[in-house]
SEGU-336660 format. One record per residue (C-alpha): residue number from 1; residue in three letters; y, x, z. Coordinates in steps of 0.02 Angstrom, whole numbers. Each point is the difference from the previous one (the first is absolute). Example, Ala and Ser with C-alpha at 12.3 -4.5 7.8 and 13.67 -1.06 7.14 Angstrom:
residues 2
+-----+------+--------+--------+--------+
! pos ! code !      Y !      X !      Z !
+-----+------+--------+--------+--------+
!   1 !  Ala !   -225 !    615 !    390 !
!   2 !  Ser !    172 !     69 !    -33 !
+-----+------+--------+--------+--------+
//
This chain:
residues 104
+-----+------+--------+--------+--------+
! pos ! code !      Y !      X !      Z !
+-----+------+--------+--------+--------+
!   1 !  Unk !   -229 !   -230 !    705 !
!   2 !  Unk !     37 !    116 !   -131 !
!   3 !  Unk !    127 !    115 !    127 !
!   4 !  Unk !   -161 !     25 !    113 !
!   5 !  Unk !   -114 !     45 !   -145 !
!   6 !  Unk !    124 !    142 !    -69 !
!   7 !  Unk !    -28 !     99 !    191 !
!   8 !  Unk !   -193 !    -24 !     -1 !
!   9 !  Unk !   -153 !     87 !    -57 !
!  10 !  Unk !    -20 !     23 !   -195 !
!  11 !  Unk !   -153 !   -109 !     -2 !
!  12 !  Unk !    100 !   -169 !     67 !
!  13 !  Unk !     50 !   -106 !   -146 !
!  14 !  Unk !    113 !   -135 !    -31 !
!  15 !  Unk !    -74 !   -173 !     30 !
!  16 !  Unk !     44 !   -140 !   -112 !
!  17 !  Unk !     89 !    -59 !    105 !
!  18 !  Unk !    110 !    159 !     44 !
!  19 !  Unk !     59 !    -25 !   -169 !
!  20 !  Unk !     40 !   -194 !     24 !
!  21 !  Unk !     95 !     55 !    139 !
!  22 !  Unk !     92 !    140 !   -100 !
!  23 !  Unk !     27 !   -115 !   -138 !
!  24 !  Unk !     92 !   -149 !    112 !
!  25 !  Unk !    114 !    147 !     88 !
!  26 !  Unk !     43 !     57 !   -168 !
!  27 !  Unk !     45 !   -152 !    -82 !
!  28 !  Unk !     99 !    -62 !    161 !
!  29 !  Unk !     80 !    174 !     -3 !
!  30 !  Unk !     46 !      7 !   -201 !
!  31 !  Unk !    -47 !   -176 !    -63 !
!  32 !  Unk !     -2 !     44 !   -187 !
!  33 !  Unk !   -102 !    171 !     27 !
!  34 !  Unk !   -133 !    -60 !   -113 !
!  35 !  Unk !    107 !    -44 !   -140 !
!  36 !  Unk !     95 !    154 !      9 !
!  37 !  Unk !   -159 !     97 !    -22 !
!  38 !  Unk !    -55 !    -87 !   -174 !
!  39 !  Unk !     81 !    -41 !   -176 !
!  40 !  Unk !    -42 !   -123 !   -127 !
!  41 !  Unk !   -146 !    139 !    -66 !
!  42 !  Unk !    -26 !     44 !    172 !
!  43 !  Unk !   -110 !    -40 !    146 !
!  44 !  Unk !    -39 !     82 !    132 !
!  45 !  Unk !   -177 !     21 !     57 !
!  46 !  Unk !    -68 !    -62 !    177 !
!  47 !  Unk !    -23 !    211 !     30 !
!  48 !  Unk !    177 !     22 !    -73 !
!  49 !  Unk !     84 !   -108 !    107 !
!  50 !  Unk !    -95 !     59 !    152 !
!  51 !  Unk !     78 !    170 !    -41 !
!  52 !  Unk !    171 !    -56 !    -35 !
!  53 !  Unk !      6 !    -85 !    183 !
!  54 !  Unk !    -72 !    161 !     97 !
!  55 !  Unk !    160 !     78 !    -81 !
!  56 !  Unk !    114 !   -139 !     54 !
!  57 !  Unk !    -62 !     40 !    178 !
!  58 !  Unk !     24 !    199 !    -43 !
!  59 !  Unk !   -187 !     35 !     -8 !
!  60 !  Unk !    -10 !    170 !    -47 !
!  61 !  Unk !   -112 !     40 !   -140 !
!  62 !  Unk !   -155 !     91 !     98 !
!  63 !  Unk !     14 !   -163 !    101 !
!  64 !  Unk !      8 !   -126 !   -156 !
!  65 !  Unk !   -170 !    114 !    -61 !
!  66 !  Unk !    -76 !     -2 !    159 !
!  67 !  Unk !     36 !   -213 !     35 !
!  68 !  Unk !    -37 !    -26 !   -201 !
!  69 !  Unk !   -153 !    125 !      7 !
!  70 !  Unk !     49 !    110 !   -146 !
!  71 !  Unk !     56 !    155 !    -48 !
!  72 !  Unk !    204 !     38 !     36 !
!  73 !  Unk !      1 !     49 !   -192 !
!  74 !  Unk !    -72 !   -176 !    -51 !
!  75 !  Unk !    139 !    -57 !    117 !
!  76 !  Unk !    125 !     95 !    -70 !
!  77 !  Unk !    -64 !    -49 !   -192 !
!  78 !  Unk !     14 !   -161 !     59 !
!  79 !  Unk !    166 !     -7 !     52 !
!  80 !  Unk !     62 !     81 !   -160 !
!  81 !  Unk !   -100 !   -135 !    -98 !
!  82 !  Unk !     90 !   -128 !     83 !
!  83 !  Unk !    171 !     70 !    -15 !
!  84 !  Unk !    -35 !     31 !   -208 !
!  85 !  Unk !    -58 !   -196 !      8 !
!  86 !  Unk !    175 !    -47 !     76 !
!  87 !  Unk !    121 !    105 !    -72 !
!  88 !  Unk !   -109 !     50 !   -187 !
!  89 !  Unk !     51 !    194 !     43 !
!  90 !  Unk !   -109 !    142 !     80 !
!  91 !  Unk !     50 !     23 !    173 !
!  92 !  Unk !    -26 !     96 !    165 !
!  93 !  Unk !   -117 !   -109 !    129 !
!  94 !  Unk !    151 !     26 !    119 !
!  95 !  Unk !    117 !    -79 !   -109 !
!  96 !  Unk !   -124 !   -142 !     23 !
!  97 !  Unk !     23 !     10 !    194 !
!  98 !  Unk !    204 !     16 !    -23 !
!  99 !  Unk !    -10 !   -178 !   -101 !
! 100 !  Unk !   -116 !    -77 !    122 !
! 101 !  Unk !    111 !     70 !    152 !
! 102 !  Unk !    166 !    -75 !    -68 !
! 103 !  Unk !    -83 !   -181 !    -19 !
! 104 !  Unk !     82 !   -128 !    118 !
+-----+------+--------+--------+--------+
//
């Protein structure tokens, strides 16, 4: 799964279904993550939501690049996309990673 993927060589991707598997532990684990991460305006995209579990799993960023195969700065921009999405204010990527943390 995913957990093995984050400790092995950069060129190892995640399989479709790594993510399946990702997605059913998340969703057993916080059953209304999805919703949380969208608003009426709002939806997330496949890549997105990819990126918003690796944090849920505290994925650093360097690993989230390196699993995603981009850049940490398109990583980063991402995450602060998202958070301006949710909350319609300019934020840090971390503050991002603080929301996603405290979802339960």
């Amino acid at each position: 799964g995913i957990a093995q993927l984050k400790k092995v060589n950069p060129y190892q991707t995640p399989s479709l279904s790594d993510w399946k598997e990702l997605k059913t532990v998340i969703s057993q684990e916080v059953p209304d993550f999805h919703e949380k991460l969208q608003t009426d305006s709002y939806q997330l995209s496949d890549n997105e939501y990819d990126i918003c579990m690796l944090i849920k799993i505290q994925t650093s960023c360097s690993d989230i690049a390196r699993l995603k195969q981009c850049s940490r700065s398109n990583v980063t921009h991402i995450r602060e996309r998202i958070f301006k999405q949710l909350f319609s204010k300019n934020g840090k990527a971390d503050e991002l990673d603080e929301y996603i943390m405290s979802l339960s």
